[in-house]
C-alpha positions as CSV (number, residue, x, y, z in Angstrom):
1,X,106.5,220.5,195.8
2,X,104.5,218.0,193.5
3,X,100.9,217.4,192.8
4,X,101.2,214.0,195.5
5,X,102.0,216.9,198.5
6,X,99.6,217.5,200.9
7,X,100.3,220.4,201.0
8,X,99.0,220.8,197.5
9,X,96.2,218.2,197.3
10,X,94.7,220.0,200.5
11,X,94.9,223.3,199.0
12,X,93.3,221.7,195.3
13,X,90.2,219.9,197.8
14,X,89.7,223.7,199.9
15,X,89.0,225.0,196.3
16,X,86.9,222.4,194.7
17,X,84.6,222.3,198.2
18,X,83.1,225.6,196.6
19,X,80.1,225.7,194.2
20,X,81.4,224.9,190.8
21,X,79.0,226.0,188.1
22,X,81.1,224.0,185.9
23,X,80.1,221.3,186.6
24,X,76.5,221.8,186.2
25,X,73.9,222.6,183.5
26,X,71.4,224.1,185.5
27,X,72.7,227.1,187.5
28,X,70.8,230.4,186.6
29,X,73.1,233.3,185.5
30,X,71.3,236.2,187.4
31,X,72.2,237.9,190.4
32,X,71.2,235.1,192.9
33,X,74.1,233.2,191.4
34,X,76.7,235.4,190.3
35,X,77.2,238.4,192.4
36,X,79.4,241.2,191.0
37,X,79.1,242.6,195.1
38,X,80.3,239.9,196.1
39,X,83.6,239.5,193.9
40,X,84.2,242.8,194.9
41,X,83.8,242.3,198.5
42,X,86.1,239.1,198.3
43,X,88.8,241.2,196.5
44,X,88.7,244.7,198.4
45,X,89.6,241.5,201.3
46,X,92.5,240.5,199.5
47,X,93.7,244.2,199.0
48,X,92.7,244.7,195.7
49,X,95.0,242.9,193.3
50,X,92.4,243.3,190.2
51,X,93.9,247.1,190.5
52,X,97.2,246.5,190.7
53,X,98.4,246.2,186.6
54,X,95.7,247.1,183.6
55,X,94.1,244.2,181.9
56,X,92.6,243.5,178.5
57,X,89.1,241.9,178.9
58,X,88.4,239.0,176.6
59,X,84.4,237.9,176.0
60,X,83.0,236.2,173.3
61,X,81.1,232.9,172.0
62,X,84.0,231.3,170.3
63,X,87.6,232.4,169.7
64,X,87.9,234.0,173.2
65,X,90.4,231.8,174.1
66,X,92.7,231.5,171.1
67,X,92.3,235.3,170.8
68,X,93.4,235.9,174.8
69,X,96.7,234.2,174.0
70,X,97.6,236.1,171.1
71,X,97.4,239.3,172.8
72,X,99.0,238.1,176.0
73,X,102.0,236.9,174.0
74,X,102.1,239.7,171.4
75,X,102.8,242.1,174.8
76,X,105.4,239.4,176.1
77,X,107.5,239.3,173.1
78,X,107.2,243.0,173.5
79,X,109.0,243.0,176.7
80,X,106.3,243.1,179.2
81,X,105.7,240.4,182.5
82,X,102.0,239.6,181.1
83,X,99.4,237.6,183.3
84,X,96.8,235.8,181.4
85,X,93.8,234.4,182.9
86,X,91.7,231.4,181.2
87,X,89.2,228.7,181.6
88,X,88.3,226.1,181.9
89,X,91.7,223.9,182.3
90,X,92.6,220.7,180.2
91,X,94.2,219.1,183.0
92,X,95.6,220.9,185.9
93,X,94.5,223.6,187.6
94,X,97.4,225.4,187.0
95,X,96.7,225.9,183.3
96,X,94.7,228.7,184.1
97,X,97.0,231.2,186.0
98,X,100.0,231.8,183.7
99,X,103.0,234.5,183.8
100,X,104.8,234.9,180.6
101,X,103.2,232.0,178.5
102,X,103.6,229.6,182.0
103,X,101.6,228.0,184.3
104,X,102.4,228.7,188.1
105,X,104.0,225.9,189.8
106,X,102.5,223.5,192.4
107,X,104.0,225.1,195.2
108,X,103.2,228.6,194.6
109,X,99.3,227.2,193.6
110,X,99.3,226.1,197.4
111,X,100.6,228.9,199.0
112,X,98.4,231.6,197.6
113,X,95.1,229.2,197.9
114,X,96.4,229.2,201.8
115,X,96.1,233.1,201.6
116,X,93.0,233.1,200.4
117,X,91.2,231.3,202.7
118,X,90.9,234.0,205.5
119,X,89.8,236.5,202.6
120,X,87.1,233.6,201.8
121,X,86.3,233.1,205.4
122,X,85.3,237.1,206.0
123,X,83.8,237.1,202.7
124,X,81.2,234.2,203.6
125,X,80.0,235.8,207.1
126,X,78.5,238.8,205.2
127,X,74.5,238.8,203.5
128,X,76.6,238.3,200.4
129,X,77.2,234.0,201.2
130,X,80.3,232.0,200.4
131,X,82.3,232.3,197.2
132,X,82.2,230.2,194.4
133,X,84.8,227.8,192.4
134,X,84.8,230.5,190.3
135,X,84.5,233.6,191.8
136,X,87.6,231.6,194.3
137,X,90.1,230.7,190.8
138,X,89.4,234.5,189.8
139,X,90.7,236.1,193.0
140,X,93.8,233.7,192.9
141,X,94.5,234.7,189.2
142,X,94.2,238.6,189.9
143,X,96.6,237.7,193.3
144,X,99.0,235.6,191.7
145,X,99.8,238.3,188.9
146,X,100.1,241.1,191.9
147,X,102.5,238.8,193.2
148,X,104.3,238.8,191.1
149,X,104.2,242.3,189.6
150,X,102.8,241.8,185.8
151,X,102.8,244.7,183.8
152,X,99.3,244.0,182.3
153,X,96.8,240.9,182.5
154,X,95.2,239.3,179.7
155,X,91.5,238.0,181.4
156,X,89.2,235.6,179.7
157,X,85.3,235.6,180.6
158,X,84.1,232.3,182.1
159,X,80.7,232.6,181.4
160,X,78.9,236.1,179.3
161,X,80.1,238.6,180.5
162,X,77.9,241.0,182.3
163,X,77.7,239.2,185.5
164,X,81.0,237.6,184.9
165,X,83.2,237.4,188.1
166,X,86.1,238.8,186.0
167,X,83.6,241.7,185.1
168,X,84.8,243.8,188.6
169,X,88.1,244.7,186.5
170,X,88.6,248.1,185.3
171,X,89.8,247.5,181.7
172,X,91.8,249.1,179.3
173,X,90.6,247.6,176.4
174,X,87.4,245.6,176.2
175,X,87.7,242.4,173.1
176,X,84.1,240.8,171.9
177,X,85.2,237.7,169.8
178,X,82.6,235.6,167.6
179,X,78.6,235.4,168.9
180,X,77.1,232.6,168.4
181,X,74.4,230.5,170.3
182,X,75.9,229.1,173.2
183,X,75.0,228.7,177.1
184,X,70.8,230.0,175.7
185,X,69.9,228.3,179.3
186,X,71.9,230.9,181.2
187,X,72.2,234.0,178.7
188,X,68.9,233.7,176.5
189,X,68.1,232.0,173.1
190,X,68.4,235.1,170.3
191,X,71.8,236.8,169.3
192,X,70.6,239.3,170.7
193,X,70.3,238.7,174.0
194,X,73.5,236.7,174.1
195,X,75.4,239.7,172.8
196,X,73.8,242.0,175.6
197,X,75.6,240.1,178.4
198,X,79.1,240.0,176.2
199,X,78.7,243.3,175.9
200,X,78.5,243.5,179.5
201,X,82.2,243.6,179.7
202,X,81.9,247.3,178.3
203,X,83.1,250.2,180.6
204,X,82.5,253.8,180.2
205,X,85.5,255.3,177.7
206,X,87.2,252.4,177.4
207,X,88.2,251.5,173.8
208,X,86.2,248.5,171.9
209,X,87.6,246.0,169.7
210,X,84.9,243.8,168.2
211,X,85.1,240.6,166.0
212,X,81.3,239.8,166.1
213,X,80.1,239.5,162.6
214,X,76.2,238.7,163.6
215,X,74.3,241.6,162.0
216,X,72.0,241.5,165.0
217,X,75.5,241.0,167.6
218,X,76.8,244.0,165.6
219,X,73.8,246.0,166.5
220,X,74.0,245.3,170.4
221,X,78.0,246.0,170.6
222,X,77.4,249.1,168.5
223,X,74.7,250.7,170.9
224,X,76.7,249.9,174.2
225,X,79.6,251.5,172.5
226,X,77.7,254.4,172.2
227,X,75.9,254.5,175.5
228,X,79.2,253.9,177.4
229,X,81.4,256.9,174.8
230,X,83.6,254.1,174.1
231,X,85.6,253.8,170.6
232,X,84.5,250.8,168.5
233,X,87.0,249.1,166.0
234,X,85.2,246.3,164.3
235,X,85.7,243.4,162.0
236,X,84.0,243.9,158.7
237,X,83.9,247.7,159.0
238,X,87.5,249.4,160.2
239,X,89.5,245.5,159.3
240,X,88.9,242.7,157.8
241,X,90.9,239.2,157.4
242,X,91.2,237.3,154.4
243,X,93.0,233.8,154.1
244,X,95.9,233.4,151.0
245,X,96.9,229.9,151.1
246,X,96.2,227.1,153.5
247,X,98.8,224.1,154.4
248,X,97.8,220.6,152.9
249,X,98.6,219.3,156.5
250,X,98.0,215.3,155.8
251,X,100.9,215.3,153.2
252,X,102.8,212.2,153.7
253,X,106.2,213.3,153.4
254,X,105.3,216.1,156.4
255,X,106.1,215.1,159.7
256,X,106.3,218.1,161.5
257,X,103.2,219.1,164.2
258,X,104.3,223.1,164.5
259,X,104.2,224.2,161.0
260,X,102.7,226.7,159.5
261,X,98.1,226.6,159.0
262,X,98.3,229.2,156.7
263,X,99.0,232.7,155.4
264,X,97.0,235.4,155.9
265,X,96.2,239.6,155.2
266,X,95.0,242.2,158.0
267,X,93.0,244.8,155.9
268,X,92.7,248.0,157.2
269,X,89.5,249.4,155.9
270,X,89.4,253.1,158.2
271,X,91.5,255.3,158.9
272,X,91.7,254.5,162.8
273,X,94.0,251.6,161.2
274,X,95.9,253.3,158.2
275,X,99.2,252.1,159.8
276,X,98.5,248.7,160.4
277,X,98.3,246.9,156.8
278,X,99.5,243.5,157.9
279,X,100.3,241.6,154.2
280,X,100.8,237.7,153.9
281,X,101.9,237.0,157.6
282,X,102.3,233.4,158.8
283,X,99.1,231.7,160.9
284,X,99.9,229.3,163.0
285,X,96.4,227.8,164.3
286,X,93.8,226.3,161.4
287,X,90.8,227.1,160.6
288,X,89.3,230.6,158.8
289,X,87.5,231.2,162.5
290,X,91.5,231.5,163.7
291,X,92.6,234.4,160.7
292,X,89.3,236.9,162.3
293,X,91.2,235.9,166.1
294,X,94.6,237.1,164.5
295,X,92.5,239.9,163.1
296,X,91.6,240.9,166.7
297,X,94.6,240.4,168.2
298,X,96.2,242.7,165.6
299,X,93.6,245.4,165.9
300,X,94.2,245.1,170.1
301,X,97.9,245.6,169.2
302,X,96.9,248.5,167.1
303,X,94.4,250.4,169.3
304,X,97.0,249.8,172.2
305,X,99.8,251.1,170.5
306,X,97.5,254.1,169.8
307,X,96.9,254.5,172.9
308,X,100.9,255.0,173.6
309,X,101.6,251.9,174.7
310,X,104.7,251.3,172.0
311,X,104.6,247.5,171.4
312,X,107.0,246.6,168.4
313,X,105.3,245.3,164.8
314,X,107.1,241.7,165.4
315,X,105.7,241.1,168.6
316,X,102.3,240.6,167.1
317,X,103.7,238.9,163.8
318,X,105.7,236.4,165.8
319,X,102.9,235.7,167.9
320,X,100.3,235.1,165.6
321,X,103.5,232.7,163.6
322,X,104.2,230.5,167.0
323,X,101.3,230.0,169.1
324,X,99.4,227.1,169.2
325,X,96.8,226.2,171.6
326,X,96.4,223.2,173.2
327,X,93.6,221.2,171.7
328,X,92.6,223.9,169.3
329,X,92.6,222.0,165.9
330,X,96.1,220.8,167.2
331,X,97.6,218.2,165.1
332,X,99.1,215.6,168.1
333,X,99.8,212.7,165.6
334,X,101.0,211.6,162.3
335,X,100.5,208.4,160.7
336,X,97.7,208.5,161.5
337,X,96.9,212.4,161.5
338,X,95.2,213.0,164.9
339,X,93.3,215.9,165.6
340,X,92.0,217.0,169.1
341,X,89.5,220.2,169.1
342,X,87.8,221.7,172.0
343,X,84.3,222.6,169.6
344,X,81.2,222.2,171.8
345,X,78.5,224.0,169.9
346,X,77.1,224.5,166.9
347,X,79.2,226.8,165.1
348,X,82.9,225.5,165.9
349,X,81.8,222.2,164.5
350,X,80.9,223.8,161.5
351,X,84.6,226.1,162.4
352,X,85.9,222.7,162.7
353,X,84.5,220.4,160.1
354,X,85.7,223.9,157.6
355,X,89.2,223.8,158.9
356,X,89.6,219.9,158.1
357,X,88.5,220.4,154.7
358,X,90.9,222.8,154.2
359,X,94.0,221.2,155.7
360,X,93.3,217.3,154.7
361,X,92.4,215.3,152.2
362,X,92.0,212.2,154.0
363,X,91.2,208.7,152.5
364,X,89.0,208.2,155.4
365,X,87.9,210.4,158.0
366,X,86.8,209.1,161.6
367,X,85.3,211.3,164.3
368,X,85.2,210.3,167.9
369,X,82.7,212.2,169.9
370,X,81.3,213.2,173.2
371,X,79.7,216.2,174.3
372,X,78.0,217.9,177.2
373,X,73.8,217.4,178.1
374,X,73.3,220.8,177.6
375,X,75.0,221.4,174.0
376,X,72.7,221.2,171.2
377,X,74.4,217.7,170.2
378,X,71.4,216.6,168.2
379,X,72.3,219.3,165.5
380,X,76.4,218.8,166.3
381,X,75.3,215.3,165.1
382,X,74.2,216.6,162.5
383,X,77.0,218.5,161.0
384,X,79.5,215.1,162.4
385,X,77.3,212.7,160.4
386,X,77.7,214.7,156.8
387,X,81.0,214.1,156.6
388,X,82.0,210.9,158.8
389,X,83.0,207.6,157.7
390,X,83.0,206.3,160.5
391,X,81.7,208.2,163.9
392,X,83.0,206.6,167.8
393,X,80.8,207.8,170.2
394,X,81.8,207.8,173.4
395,X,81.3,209.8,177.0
396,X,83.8,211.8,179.8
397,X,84.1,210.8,182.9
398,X,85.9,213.7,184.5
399,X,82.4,215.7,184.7
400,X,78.9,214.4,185.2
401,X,77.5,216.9,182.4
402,X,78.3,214.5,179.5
403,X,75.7,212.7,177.3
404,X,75.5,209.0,178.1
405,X,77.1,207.1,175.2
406,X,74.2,205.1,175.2
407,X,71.9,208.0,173.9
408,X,74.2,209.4,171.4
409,X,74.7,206.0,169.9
410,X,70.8,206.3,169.7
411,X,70.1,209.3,168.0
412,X,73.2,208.7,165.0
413,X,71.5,205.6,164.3
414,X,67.9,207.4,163.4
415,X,69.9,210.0,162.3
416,X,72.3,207.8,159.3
417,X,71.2,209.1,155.9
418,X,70.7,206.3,153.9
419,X,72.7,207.4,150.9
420,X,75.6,207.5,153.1
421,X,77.6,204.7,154.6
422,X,78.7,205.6,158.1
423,X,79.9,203.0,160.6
424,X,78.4,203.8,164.1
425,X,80.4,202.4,167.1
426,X,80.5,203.3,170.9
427,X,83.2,202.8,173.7
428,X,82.5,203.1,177.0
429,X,85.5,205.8,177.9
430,X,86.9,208.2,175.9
431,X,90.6,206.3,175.8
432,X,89.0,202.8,174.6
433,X,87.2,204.8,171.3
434,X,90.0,206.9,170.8
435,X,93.1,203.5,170.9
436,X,90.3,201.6,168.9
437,X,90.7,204.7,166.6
438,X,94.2,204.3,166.6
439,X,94.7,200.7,165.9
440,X,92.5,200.2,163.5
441,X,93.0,203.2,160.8
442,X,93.7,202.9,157.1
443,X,96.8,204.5,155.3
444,X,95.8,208.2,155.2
445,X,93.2,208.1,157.7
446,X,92.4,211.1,159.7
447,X,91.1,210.8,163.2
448,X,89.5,213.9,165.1
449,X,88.3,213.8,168.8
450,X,86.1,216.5,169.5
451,X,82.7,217.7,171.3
452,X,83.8,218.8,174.5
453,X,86.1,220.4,176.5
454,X,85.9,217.9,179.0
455,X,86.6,214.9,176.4
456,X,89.9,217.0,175.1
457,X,90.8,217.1,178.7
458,X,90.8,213.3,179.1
459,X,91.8,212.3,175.4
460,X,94.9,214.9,175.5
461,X,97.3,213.3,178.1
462,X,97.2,210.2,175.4
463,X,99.6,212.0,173.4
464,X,103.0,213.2,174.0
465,X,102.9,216.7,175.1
466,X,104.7,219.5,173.0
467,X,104.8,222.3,176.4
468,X,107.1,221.6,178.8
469,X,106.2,220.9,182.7
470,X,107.1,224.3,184.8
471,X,109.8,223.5,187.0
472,X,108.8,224.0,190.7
473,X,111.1,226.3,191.7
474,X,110.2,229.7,193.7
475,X,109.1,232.6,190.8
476,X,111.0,235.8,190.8
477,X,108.6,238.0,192.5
């Protein structure tokens, strides 16, 4: 089966009739919107599946992705069938339910929507109303994996944590990435508050590893941890990370797109972690935000192997070597270098703009951008601005959240410092700025699309991809 069956486009339509709160900027996270009964309802429907293997838990404000992969392949390269759960997708639904580092196929997508839909159904004729999008892609991940028989699932928050739809999982190990602000509308406008509803994710007993470095984010983790009698490792306190050398990436005699970011220590700093000195091991993502993700992952191997789970030490090494994510600081083209990066706040601009300086000196640097209406992109402006030569703004069209290019051509115009010479042009669509990019660049140029999900998702396909298609053929189950 392809993505032209209809079969498979009928399945793809039941799923998107449901209420997607991603593709609005207005929906309330409280208990009128997301409801924790109701997930539970929809899976005790299904049987359960959420039950059937442990999972690791991933929330956080940035890095919860990147982080989420590097644990789920640390315990495949150490023999396990691992299930890993993530969101949003770049550009097929598929993306987001993956069995050993792969996306299920088509086919197999279709067929378990189809058994869903009876489980939906029931669920929708009780006081506790319809399913979400959401709520609908978290019941097929959590059936999927049952399916077919993962030893443990790796599960990424969609939005907080607290009243998460993944939160109905009982975890063996609960991950807290990076706070930053993020989503204020939905989970409040201090640290504070933001880390209260990632900390959500917290279960009674269960082990904690933390990479928040907030002092105030810190505080909030610490006090749930000790309200729930749950053992807290934490960045800063029981490891650290600390970059050695970083890769001049825009060199012109290096043509290869899956080398090496960087070299990096794991520190142990307690006790709980005496075994676990990691010196000078290879990172393969950019950026100093990715070193504190390898960090976690390695204290998550640590605290699991602790826990008698007997993952080997080049399972985590290898991992942290070889995986690259999609459209996280990936370098998709040389000559010119092309960057696309998924930052859509405030801090992984700053994540970003950090990790260019590090990897390129560029004799020009060019930044296309779009972002979402509710994203601070005044202040990403900002950050884009300082460092620019030349800025493309343009605007997705595969979601109606984005800001019309017509008001961020607007604001970077009042916002040009006038000791600084940055060209200011708009495209209507993301592929027209991004070819205009393209065609027009200097010898040792860099070009970097980023702002959004959503424009990574559309700008993406433009370059050859370096993951294979899954062949559609029936899983071993």
């Amino acid at each position: 089966m392809d993505r032209l069956d209809p079969k498979y486009i009928n399945a793809i339509r039941f799923l998107y009739e449901r209420i997607n709160y991603e593709k609005t900027i207005d929906r309330p996270y409280d208990q009128r919107s997301y409801r924790l009964a109701r997930m539970q309802y929809l899976l005790q429907e299904l049987g359960n599946p959420h039950l059937a293997a442990p999972v690791v838990h991933v929330a956080g404000t940035k890095g919860k992705g990147s982080t989420s992969w590097l644990i789920a392949e640390t315990l495949r390269r150490s023999g396990l069938r691992v299930g890993l759960y993530t969101s949003p997708h770049l550009i097929h639904l598929e993306e987001r339910f993956l069995v050993d580092s792969l996306p299920c196929v088509p086919s197999e997508l279709a067929r378990h929507i189809e058994s869903l839909k009876l489980a939906e159904d029931a669920t929708a004729k009780t006081p506790h109303g319809a399913p979400t999008f959401f709520e609908m892609t978290t019941a097929l991940a959590w059936t999927l994996f049952a399916a077919r028989k993962t030893d443990v699932n790796v599960i990424e928050v969609g939005l907080g944590g607290r009243l998460d739809s993944t939160n109905v999982c009982q975890s063996a190990l609960a991950i807290i990435t990076s706070i930053s602000f993020d989503h204020q509308q939905q989970l409040g406008n201090t640290i504070s508050l933001i880390a209260s509803e990632k900390a959500g994710i917290i279960k009674s007993s269960v082990p904690v590893i933390s990479g928040a470095r907030h002092p105030e984010a810190q505080s909030v983790i610490r006090t749930r941890c000790h309200e729930m009698n749950s053992d807290l490792w934490e960045i800063g306190t029981d490891f650290e990370s600390e970059i050695r050398t970083q890769t001049l990436w825009n060199d012109s005699s290096t043509t290869d797109l899956n080398g090496v970011a960087s070299r990096m220590d794991f520190i142990p700093k307690s006790s709980k972690l005496q075994a676990a000195d990691f010196p000078d091991i290879a990172l393969r993502m950019a950026g100093k935000h990715q070193a504190d993700n390898a960090a976690i992952a390695i204290a998550a191997w640590a605290r699991l192997n602790a826990d008698g789970w007997s993952l080997p030490r080049s399972a985590v090494q290898t991992a942290i070597a070889e995986t690259q994510l999609s459209c996280r600081i990936e370098l998709v083209s040389k000559q010119p270098d092309i960057i696309i990066d998924t930052s859509h706040n405030v801090a992984s601009i700053g994540a970003l703009i950090d990790a260019l300086n590090d990897h390129f000196a560029p004799a020009k640097k060019t930044i296309v951008f779009a972002c979402s209406k509710d994203k601070e992109y005044e202040k990403m402006l900002d950050q884009i601005l300082a460092v620019a030569d030349r800025l493309i703004l343009t605007q997705f069209r595969n979601n109606p959240r984005s800001v019309p290019v017509e008001r961020l051509e607007e604001l970077a115009k009042e916002k040009v410092i006038s000791n600084r010479s940055v060209e200011i042009l708009s495209a209507p669509s993301s592929n027209i700025g991004v070819e205009h990019a393209r065609k027009t660049a200097v010898p040792n140029e860099l070009i970097c699309i980023t702002g959004s999900f959503f424009l990574a998702a559309e700008t993406r396909p433009m370059f050859p991809s370096q993951t294979p298609e899954p062949n559609d053929e029936k899983p071993n189950e």
